[in-house]
C-alpha positions as CSV (number, residue, x, y, z in Angstrom):
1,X,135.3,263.4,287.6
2,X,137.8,262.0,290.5
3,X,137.7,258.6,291.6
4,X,135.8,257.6,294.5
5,X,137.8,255.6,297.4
6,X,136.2,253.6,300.1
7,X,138.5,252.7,303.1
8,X,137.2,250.3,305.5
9,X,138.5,251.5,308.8
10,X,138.6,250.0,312.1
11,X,141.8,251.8,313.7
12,X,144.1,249.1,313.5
13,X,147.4,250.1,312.1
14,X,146.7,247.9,309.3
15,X,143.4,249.9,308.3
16,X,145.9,252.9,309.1
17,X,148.1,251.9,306.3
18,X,145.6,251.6,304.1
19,X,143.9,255.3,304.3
20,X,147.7,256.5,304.2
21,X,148.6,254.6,300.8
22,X,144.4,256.2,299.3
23,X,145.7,259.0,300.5
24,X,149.4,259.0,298.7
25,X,148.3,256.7,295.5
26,X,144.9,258.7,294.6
27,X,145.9,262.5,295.5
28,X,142.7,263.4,293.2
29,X,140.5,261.1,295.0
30,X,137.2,261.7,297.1
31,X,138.0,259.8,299.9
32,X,135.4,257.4,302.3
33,X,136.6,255.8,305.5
34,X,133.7,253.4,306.6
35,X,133.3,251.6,310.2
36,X,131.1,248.6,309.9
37,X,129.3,247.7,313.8
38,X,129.5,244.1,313.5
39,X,126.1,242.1,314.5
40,X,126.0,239.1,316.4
41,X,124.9,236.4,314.2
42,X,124.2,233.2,314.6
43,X,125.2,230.9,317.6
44,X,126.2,234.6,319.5
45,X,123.0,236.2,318.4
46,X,120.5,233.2,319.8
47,X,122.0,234.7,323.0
48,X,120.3,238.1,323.3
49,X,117.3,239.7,322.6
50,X,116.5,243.6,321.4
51,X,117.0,244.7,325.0
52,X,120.2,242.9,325.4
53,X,122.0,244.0,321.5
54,X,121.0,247.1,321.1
55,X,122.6,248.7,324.0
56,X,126.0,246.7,322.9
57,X,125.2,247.8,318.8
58,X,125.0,251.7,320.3
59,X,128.0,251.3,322.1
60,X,130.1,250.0,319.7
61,X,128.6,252.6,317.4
62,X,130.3,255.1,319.3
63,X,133.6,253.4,319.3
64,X,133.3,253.8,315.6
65,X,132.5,256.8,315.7
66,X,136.0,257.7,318.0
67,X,137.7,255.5,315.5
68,X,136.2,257.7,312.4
69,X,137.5,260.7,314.4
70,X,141.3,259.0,314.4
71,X,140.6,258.3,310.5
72,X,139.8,262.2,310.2
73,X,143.4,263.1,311.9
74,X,145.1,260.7,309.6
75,X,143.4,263.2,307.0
76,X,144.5,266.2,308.5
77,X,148.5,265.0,308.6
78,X,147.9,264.4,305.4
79,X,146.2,267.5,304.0
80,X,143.6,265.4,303.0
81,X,139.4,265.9,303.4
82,X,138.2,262.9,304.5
83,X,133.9,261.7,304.4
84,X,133.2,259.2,307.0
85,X,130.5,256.9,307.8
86,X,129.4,254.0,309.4
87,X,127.1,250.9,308.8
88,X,125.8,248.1,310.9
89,X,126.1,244.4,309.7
90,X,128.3,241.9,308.8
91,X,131.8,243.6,308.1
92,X,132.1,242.3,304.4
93,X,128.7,242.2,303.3
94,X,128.3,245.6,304.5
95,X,131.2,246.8,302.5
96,X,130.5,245.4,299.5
97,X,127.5,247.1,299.4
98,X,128.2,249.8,300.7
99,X,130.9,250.3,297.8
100,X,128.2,248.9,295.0
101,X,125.8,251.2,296.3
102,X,128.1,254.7,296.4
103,X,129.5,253.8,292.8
104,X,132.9,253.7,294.6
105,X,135.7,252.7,292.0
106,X,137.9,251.1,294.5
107,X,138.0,249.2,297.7
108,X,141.5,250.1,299.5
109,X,141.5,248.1,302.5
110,X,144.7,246.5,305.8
111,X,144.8,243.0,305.6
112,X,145.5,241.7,309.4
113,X,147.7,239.3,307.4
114,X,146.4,236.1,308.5
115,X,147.6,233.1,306.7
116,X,148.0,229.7,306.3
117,X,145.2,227.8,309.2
118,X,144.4,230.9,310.9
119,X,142.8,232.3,307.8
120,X,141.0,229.1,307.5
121,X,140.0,229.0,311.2
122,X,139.0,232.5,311.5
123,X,138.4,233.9,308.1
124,X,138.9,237.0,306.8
125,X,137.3,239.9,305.8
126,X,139.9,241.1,303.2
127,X,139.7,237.8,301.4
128,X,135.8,237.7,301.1
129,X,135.5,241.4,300.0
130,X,138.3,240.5,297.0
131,X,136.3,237.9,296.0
132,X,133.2,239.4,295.7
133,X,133.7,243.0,295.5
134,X,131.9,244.2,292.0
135,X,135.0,246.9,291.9
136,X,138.6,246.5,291.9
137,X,140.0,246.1,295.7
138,X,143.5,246.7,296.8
139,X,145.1,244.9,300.1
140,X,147.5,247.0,302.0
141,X,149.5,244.9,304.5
């Protein structure tokens, strides 16, 4: 049985670099690249009611689903099938689950190479995923 890769992808060249080294280090591989529609939580979210997010969560579903189509020509450069899909939550709850869930064996995911006080300021999704992913997880930066 091949491995199973999951690629969280949100078309930045980091994320880019990531489905590019799945692609080159697992050539056996079954492939995922996942777009996670982030939710307004919190302080953002006590702003808007049904009427007010969903329109925004259906729109930015359909930016994910352009930026799945740019994962699928990355595929095709590289010879490669690619499955795609998309979830809506909070990015790295959604892909640890996600990856629990589909019995993936590996997380290969961009880092956006924060560091230092800007990771502290703003977080970072890389660094929660890696330490609480139940399967191994690779950074790509």
């Amino acid at each position: 049985m091949s491995e199973q890769i999951l690629v969280p992808f949100d078309g930045s060249p980091q994320a880019r670099a990531a489905l590019e080294y799945s692609f080159e280090t697992f050539p056996e591989a079954t492939v995922t690249a996942l777009y996670v529609v982030p939710v307004p939580e919190g302080y953002w979210a006590a702003f808007g009611d049904g009427e007010t997010i969903t329109p925004v969560i259906a729109e930015a579903t359909q930016n994910g689903e352009a930026i799945l189509e740019d994962a699928a020509t990355v595929a095709a450069t590289h010879d490669r099938d690619l499955e795609t899909d998309h979830v809506t939550g909070e990015p790295h709850n959604e892909i640890i689950a996600y990856a629990d869930d589909g019995g993936y064996d590996t997380i290969v995911m961009g880092s956006h190479g924060r560091d230092g006080i800007s990771r502290i300021l703003l977080g970072s999704v890389a660094e929660a995923v890696v330490r609480r992913s139940p399967v191994p997880v690779v950074v790509v930066r």
